[in-house]
SEBA-281259 format. One record per residue (C-alpha): x, y, z; residue in three letters. Coordinates in steps of 0.2 Angstrom, whole numbers, plus 5000, padded with zeros to 4 digits. Each point is the difference from the previous one (the first is absolute). Layout:
% SEBA-281259
X,Y,Z,ALA $
...
***
This chain:
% SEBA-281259
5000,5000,5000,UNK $
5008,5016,4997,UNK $
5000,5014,5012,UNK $
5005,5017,5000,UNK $
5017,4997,5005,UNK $
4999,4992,4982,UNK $
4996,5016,4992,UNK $
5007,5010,4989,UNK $
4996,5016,5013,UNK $
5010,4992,5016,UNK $
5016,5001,4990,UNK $
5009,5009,4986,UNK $
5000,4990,4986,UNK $
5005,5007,4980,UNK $
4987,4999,4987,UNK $
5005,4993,4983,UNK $
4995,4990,4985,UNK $
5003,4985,4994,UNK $
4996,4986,4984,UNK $
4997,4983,5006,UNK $
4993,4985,4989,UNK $
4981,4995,4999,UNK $
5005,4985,5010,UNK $
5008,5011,5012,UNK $
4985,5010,5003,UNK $
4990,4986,5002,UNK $
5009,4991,5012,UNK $
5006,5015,5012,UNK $
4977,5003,4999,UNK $
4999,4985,5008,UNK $
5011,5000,5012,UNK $
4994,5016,5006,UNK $
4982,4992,5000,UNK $
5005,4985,5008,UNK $
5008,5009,5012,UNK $
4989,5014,5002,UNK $
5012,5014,4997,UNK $
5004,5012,4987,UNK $
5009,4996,4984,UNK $
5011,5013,5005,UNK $
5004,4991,5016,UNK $
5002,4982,4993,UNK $
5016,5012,4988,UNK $
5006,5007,5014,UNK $
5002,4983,5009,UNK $
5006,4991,4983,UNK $
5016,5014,4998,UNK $
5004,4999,5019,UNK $
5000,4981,4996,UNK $
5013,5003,4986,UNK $
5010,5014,5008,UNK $
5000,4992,5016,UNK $
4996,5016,5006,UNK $
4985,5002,5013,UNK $
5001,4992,5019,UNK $
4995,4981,5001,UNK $
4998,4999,5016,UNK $
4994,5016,5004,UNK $
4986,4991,4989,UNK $
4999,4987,5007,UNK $
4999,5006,5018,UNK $
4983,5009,4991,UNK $
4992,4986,4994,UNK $
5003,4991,5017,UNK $
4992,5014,5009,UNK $
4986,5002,4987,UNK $
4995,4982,5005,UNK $
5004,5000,5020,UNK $
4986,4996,5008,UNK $
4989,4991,4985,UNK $
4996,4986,5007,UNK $
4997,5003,5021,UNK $
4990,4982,5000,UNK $
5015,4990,4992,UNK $
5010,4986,5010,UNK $
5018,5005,5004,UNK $
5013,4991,4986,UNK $
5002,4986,5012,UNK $
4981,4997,5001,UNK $
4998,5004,4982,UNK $
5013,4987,4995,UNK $
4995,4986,5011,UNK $
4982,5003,4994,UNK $
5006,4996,4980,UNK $
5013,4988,5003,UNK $
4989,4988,5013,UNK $
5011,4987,5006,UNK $
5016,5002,5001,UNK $
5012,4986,4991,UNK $
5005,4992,5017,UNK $
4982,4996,5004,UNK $
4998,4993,4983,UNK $
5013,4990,4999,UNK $
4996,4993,5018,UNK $
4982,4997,4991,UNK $
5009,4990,4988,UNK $
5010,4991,5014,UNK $
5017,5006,4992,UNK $
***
Protein backbone atom coordinates (compact mmCIF):
# COMPACT_ATOMS: atom_id res chain seq x y z
CA UNK A 1 0.00 0.00 0.00
CA UNK A 2 1.50 3.23 -0.65
CA UNK A 3 1.69 5.94 1.73
CA UNK A 4 2.51 9.41 1.84
CA UNK A 5 5.93 8.83 2.78
CA UNK A 6 5.89 7.15 -0.85
CA UNK A 7 4.97 10.39 -2.49
CA UNK A 8 6.39 12.36 -4.55
CA UNK A 9 5.55 15.57 -2.05
CA UNK A 10 7.69 14.05 1.10
CA UNK A 11 10.72 14.13 -0.78
CA UNK A 12 12.65 15.96 -3.53
CA UNK A 13 12.63 14.09 -6.49
CA UNK A 14 13.57 15.43 -10.32
CA UNK A 15 10.90 15.29 -13.10
CA UNK A 16 11.95 13.78 -16.42
CA UNK A 17 11.06 11.72 -19.33
CA UNK A 18 11.66 8.74 -20.53
CA UNK A 19 10.83 6.08 -23.77
CA UNK A 20 10.12 2.70 -22.58
CA UNK A 21 8.73 -0.46 -24.90
CA UNK A 22 4.93 -1.47 -24.94
CA UNK A 23 6.04 -4.43 -23.04
CA UNK A 24 7.63 -2.27 -20.56
CA UNK A 25 4.63 -0.25 -19.94
CA UNK A 26 2.61 -3.07 -19.68
CA UNK A 27 4.33 -4.87 -17.14
CA UNK A 28 5.52 -1.86 -14.88
CA UNK A 29 0.99 -1.27 -14.94
CA UNK A 30 0.80 -4.11 -13.49
CA UNK A 31 3.06 -4.29 -10.97
CA UNK A 32 1.83 -1.07 -9.75
CA UNK A 33 -1.82 -2.52 -9.71
CA UNK A 34 -0.79 -5.52 -8.13
CA UNK A 35 0.78 -3.73 -5.70
CA UNK A 36 -1.38 -1.00 -5.37
CA UNK A 37 0.95 1.75 -5.90
CA UNK A 38 1.88 4.21 -8.59
CA UNK A 39 3.62 3.31 -11.76
CA UNK A 40 5.86 5.98 -10.85
CA UNK A 41 6.60 4.24 -7.61
CA UNK A 42 7.04 0.70 -9.01
CA UNK A 43 10.15 3.04 -11.49
CA UNK A 44 11.37 4.49 -8.67
CA UNK A 45 11.78 0.96 -6.83
CA UNK A 46 12.91 -0.73 -10.12
CA UNK A 47 16.19 1.97 -10.60
CA UNK A 48 16.93 1.81 -6.78
CA UNK A 49 16.92 -2.01 -7.51
CA UNK A 50 19.60 -1.49 -10.40
CA UNK A 51 21.57 1.40 -8.78
CA UNK A 52 21.62 -0.30 -5.51
CA UNK A 53 20.74 3.08 -4.44
CA UNK A 54 17.76 3.39 -1.75
CA UNK A 55 18.03 1.77 1.96
CA UNK A 56 16.95 -1.97 2.10
CA UNK A 57 16.67 -2.20 5.45
CA UNK A 58 15.36 1.01 6.19
CA UNK A 59 12.69 -0.73 3.93
CA UNK A 60 12.36 -3.45 5.50
CA UNK A 61 12.16 -2.15 9.05
CA UNK A 62 8.80 -0.47 7.11
CA UNK A 63 7.19 -3.23 5.97
CA UNK A 64 7.79 -4.90 9.39
CA UNK A 65 6.26 -2.12 11.26
CA UNK A 66 3.40 -1.71 8.52
CA UNK A 67 2.39 -5.45 9.59
CA UNK A 68 3.23 -5.49 13.58
CA UNK A 69 0.43 -6.24 15.13
CA UNK A 70 -1.86 -7.94 12.19
CA UNK A 71 -2.56 -10.81 13.64
CA UNK A 72 -3.16 -10.22 17.77
CA UNK A 73 -5.10 -13.71 17.87
CA UNK A 74 -2.16 -15.79 16.24
CA UNK A 75 -0.29 -18.57 18.24
CA UNK A 76 3.39 -17.67 18.97
CA UNK A 77 6.04 -19.36 16.28
CA UNK A 78 6.42 -22.24 18.56
CA UNK A 79 2.70 -22.90 18.89
CA UNK A 80 2.15 -22.06 15.26
CA UNK A 81 4.83 -24.53 14.17
CA UNK A 82 3.74 -27.39 16.41
CA UNK A 83 0.20 -26.86 15.17
CA UNK A 84 1.41 -27.56 11.12
CA UNK A 85 3.93 -29.93 11.72
CA UNK A 86 1.77 -32.41 14.34
CA UNK A 87 3.97 -35.09 15.70
CA UNK A 88 7.21 -34.56 15.78
CA UNK A 89 9.67 -37.47 14.02
CA UNK A 90 10.65 -38.93 17.38
CA UNK A 91 7.06 -39.84 18.19
CA UNK A 92 6.51 -41.24 14.82
CA UNK A 93 9.28 -43.16 14.61
CA UNK A 94 8.44 -44.54 18.10
CA UNK A 95 4.82 -45.27 16.41
CA UNK A 96 6.54 -47.20 14.02
CA UNK A 97 8.67 -49.02 16.87
CA UNK A 98 12.09 -47.83 15.25
Amino acid sequence: MMTKADDVYFSHMRRTQIYITDEQAERIKAIAQERNVTQALVIRQILDAALETGDPEAEARAGILATAGILPDAPDWPEWQAQVRGRSAAERLADEGL
